[in-house]
C-alpha positions as CSV (number, residue, x, y, z in Angstrom):
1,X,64.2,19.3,20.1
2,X,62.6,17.6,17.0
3,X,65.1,17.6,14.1
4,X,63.8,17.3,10.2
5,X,66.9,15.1,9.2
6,X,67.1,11.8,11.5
7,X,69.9,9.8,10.8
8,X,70.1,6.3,11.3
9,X,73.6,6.2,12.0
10,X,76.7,8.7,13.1
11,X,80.4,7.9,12.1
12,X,83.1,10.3,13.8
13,X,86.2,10.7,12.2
14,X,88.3,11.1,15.2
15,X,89.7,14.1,14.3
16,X,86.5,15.9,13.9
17,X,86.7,15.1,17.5
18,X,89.4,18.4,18.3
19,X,87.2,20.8,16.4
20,X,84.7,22.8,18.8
21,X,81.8,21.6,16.0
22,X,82.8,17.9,16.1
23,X,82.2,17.9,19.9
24,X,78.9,19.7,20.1
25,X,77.6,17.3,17.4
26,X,79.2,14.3,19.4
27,X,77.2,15.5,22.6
28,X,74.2,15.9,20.9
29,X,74.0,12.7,19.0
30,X,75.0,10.7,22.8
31,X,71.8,11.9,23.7
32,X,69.5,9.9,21.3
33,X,69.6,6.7,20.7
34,X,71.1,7.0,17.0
35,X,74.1,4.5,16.6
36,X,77.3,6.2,16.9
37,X,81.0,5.2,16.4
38,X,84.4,6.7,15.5
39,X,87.0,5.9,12.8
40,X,90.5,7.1,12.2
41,X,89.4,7.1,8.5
42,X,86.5,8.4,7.0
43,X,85.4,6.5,4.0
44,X,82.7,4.5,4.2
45,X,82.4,1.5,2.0
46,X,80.1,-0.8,4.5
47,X,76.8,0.3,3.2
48,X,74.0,-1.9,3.8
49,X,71.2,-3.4,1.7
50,X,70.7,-6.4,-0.8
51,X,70.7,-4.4,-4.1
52,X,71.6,-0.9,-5.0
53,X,68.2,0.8,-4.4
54,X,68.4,-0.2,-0.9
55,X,71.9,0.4,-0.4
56,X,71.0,3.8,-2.1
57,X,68.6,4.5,0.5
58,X,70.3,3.5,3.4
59,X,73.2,5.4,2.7
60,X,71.2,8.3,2.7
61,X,70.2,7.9,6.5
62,X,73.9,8.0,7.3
63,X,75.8,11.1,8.5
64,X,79.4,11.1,8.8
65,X,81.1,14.2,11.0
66,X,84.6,14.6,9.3
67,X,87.0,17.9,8.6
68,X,87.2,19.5,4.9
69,X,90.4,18.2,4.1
70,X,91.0,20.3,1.1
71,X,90.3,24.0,1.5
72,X,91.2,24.9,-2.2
73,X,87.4,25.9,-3.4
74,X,86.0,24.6,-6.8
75,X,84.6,27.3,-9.4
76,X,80.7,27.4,-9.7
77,X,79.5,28.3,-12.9
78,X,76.5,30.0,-13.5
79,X,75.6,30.3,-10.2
80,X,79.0,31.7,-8.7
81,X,82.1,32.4,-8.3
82,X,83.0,29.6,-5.9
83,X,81.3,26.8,-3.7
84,X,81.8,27.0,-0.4
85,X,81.9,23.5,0.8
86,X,79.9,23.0,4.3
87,X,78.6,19.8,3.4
88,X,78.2,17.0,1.1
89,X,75.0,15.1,0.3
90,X,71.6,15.7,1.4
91,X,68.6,14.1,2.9
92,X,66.7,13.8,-0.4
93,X,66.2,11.3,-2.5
94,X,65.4,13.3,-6.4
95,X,66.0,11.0,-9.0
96,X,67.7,13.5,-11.7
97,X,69.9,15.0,-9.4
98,X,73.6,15.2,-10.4
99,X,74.8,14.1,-7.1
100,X,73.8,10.6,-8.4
101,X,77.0,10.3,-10.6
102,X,79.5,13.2,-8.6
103,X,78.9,11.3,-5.6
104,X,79.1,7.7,-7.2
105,X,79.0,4.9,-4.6
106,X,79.2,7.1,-1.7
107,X,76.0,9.0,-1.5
108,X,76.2,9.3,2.6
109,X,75.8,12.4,4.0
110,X,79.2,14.7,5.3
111,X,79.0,17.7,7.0
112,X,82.6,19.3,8.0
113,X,83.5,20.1,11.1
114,X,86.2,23.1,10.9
115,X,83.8,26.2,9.9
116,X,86.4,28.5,10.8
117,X,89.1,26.8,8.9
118,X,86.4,27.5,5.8
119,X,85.0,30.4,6.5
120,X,88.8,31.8,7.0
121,X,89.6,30.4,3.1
122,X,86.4,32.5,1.9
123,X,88.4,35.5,3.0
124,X,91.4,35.0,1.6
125,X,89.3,34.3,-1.7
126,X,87.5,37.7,-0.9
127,X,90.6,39.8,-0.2
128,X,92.4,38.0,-3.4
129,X,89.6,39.9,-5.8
130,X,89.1,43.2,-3.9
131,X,87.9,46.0,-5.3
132,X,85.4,43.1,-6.8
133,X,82.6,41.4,-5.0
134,X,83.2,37.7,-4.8
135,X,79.9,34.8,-5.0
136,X,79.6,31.7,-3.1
137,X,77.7,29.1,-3.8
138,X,77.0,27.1,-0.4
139,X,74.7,24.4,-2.5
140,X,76.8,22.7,-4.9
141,X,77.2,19.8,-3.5
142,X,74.6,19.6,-0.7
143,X,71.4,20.9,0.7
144,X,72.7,22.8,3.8
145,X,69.4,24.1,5.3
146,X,68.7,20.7,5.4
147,X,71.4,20.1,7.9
148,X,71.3,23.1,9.9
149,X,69.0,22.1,13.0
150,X,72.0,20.1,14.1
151,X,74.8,22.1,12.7
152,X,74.5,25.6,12.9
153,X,76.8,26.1,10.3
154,X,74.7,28.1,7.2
155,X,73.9,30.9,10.7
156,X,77.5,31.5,11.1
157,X,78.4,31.3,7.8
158,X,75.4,33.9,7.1
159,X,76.1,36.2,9.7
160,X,80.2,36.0,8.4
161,X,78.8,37.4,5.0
162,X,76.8,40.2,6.7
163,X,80.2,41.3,7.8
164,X,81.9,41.5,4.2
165,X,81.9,44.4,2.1
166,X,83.3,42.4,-1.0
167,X,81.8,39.1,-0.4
168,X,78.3,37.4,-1.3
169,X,76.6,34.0,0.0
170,X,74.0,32.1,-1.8
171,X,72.3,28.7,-1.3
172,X,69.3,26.3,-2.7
173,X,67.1,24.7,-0.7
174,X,64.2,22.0,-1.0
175,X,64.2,22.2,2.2
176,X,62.2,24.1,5.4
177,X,64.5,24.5,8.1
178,X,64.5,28.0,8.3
179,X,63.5,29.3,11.2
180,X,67.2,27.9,12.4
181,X,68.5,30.8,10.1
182,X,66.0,33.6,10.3
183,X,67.0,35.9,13.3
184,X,70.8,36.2,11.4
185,X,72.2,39.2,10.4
186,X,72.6,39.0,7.1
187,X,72.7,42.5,6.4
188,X,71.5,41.6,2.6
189,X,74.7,39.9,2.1
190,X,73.1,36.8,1.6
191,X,70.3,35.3,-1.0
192,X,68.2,32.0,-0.4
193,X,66.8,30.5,-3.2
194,X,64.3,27.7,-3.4
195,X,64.2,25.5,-5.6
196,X,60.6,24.8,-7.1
197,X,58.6,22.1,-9.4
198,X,55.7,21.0,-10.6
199,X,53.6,18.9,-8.4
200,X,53.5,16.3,-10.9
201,X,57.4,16.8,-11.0
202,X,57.5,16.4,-6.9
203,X,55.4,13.5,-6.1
204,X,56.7,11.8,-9.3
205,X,61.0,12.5,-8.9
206,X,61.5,14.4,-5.7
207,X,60.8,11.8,-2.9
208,X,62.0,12.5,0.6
209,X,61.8,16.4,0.5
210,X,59.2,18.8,1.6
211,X,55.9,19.4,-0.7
212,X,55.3,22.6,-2.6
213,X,53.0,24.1,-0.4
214,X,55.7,24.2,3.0
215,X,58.3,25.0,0.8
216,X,56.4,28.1,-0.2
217,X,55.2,29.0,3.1
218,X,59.2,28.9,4.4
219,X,60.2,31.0,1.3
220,X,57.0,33.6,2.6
221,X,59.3,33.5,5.9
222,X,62.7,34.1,4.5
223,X,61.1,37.3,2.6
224,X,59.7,38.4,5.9
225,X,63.2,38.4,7.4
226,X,64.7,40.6,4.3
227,X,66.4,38.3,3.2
228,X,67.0,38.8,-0.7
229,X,64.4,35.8,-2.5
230,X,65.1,33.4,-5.2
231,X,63.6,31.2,-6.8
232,X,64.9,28.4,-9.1
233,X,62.9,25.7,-12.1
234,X,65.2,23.0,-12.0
235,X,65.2,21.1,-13.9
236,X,62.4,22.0,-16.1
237,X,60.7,18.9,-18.1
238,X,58.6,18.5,-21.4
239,X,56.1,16.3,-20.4
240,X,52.2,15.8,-21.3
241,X,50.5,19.1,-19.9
242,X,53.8,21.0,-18.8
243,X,52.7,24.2,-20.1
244,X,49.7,24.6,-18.1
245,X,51.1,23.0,-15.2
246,X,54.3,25.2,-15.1
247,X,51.7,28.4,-15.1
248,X,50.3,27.3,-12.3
249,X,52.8,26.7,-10.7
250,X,54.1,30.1,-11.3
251,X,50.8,31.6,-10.0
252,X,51.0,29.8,-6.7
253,X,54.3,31.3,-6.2
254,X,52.7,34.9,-7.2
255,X,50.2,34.4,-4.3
256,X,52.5,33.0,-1.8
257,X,55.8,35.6,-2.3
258,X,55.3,39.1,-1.2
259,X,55.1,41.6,-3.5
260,X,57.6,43.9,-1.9
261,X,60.2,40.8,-3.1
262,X,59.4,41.3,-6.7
263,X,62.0,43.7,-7.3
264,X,64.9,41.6,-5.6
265,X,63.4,38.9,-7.1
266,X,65.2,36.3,-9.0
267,X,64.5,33.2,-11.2
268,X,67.3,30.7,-12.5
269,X,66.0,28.3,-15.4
270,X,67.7,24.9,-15.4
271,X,66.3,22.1,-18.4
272,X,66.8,18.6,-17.5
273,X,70.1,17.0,-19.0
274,X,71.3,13.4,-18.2
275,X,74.4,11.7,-18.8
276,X,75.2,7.9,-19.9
277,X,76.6,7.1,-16.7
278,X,73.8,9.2,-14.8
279,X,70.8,7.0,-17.0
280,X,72.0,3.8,-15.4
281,X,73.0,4.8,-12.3
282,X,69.3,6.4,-11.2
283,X,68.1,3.2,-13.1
284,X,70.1,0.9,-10.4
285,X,69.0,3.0,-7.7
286,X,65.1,3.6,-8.7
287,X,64.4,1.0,-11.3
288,X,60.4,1.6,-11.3
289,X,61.5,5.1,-11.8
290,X,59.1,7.5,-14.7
291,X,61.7,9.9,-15.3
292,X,62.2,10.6,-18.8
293,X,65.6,9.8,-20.5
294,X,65.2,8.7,-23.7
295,X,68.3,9.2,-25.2
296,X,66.5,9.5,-29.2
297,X,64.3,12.6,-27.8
298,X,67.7,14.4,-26.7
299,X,70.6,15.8,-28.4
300,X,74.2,15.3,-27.1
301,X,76.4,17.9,-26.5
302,X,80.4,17.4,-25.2
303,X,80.5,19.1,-21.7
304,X,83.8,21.5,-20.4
305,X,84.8,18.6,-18.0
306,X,85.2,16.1,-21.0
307,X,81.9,14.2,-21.0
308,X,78.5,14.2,-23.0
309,X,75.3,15.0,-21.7
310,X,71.9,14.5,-23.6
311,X,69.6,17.7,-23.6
312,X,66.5,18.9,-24.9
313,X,67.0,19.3,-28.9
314,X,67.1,23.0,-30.1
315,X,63.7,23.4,-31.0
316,X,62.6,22.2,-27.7
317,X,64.7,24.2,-25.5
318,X,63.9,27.4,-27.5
319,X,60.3,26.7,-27.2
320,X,60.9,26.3,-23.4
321,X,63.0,29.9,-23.1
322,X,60.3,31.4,-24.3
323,X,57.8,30.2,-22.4
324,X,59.1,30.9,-19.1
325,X,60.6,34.5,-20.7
326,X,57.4,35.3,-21.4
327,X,54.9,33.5,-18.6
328,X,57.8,35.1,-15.6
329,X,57.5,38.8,-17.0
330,X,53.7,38.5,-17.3
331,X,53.6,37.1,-13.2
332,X,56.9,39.1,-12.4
333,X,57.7,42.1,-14.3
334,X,60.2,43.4,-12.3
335,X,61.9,40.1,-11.2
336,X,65.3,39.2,-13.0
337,X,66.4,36.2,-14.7
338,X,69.9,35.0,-14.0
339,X,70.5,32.7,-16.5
340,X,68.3,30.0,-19.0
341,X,70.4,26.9,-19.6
């Protein structure tokens, strides 16, 4: 079997070992001839590579196999209610993404091992806010289509949803696995958004995930399976030619999606943002890098977890609402948009 993430090297912590999801991922790795080794601990801090670009890089081709230790789940504002943690990390390598400074040093991949374990918090988490309907988020911290040919993990944790009356799942993806997830019963219980760009955007600060074009075609698929669609702009830049190049990219979309979607059809709006501490770590890690963060062009604004981010100035990001207010309700008149931030 031919799987879209190949990892240069497995570490075990041994105690992934006891769970029925540590093994199967144990036998399969055996059988190709990816490095493999097991530690009573799971950090990692013997990442290789001269400078920080490399050691970024190289640390993205490792996966570590290791158990959720802490089963108390974050809040996920505006996307949710909660993350649901089934991995960490991802396979990409986009140069904005916030993972750069939540992650810090240790940008390896981890995927966790006791599903159940999780799954069985979700529904205390459910049954905690009945008669309400509780959201997951399953993408905060990772990208877990991306993970899913050798995990199986987003298929159970779909078809768990399918079962709940009170409970929702969501995920983002840049990713294409899905034919891994598409004969699930997910009973509508379930909504997979992709997250879209430019193609200047994704040749230029998206490097290691799939074009525009196949991420399209595997959004055509998920719609085919009923699955409710979604579609996220994140994050959306000013740049030279945006406008035109956003409408375009908003007509591909309208050819590619089925109309039949259009009514469950939703859009979330993100604007780029960068921190201090986010500005020199991508500038470590991609130092010919063209993304825009000049700090004069911004304006700062305190964030609820104590630190400053710089965002578009007022003028800008209104001009940008109404753009994509008005350009998504031309294209998509009944589609919905979630949030603008």
């Amino acid at each position: 079997m031919q799987y879209l993430f190949s990892p240069e090297r497995v570490i075990f912590e041994e105690k992934a070992l006891s769970y029925p999801l540590g093994k199967e991922l144990y036998d399969k790795f055996s059988q190709s001839n990816i490095p493999m080794e097991i530690r009573s601990s799971m950090r990692v801090t013997d990442l290789a590579g001269k400078n920080p670009a490399e050691k970024y890089r190289r640390a993205k081709k490792i996966l570590a196999v290791t158990v959720k230790k802490s089963l108390s789940f974050s809040t996920c504002k505006p996307s949710a209610h909660y993350q649901l943690p089934l991995s960490t990390s991802c396979p990409g390598l986009c140069e904005y993404c916030y993972l750069q400074t939540t992650l810090g040093r240790q940008p390896y991949i981890r995927v966790y091992v006791n599903i159940e374990e999780i799954l069985e918090t979700a529904q205390k988490y459910i049954n905690k806010r009945i008669p309400q309907t509780t959201l997951f988020e399953a993408s905060a911290t990772s990208d877990p289509l991306a993970l899913e040919p050798w995990t199986g993990s987003l298929f159970k944790t779909i078809e768990f949803f399918g079962k709940q009356e009170h409970g929702l799942l969501r995920f983002v993806t840049k990713f294409t696995a899905v034919d891994y997830i598409l004969s699930a019963k997910h009973n509508n219980r379930t909504r997979v958004r992709f997250s879209l760009n430019t193609a200047h955007i994704i040749k230029n600060h998206e490097r290691g995930t799939p074009s525009l074009e196949h991420r399209l075609n595997a959004a055509a698929k998920i719609a085919s399976a009923g699955y409710p669609l979604g579609i996220i702009l994140a994050p959306i830049f000013i740049y030279s030619g945006w406008e035109e190049d956003y409408e375009n990219l908003l007509k591909v979309i309208k050819r590619k999606i089925p109309s039949h979607q259009e009514k469950v059809l939703t859009f979330e709006l993100i604007t780029h943002r960068f921190t201090k501490r986010a500005k020199n770590i991508i500038l470590e890690r991609f130092p010919q890098s063209l993304l825009e963060m000049e700090e004069n062009k911004r304006q700062f604004k305190w964030g609820q977890f104590g630190y400053g981010k710089f965002l578009y100035k007022k003028e800008d990001l209104g001009k940008l609402k109404n753009y994509f207010r008005e350009n998504i309700s031309t294209f998509f008149p009944e589609a919905k948009i979630e949030y603008f931030i």
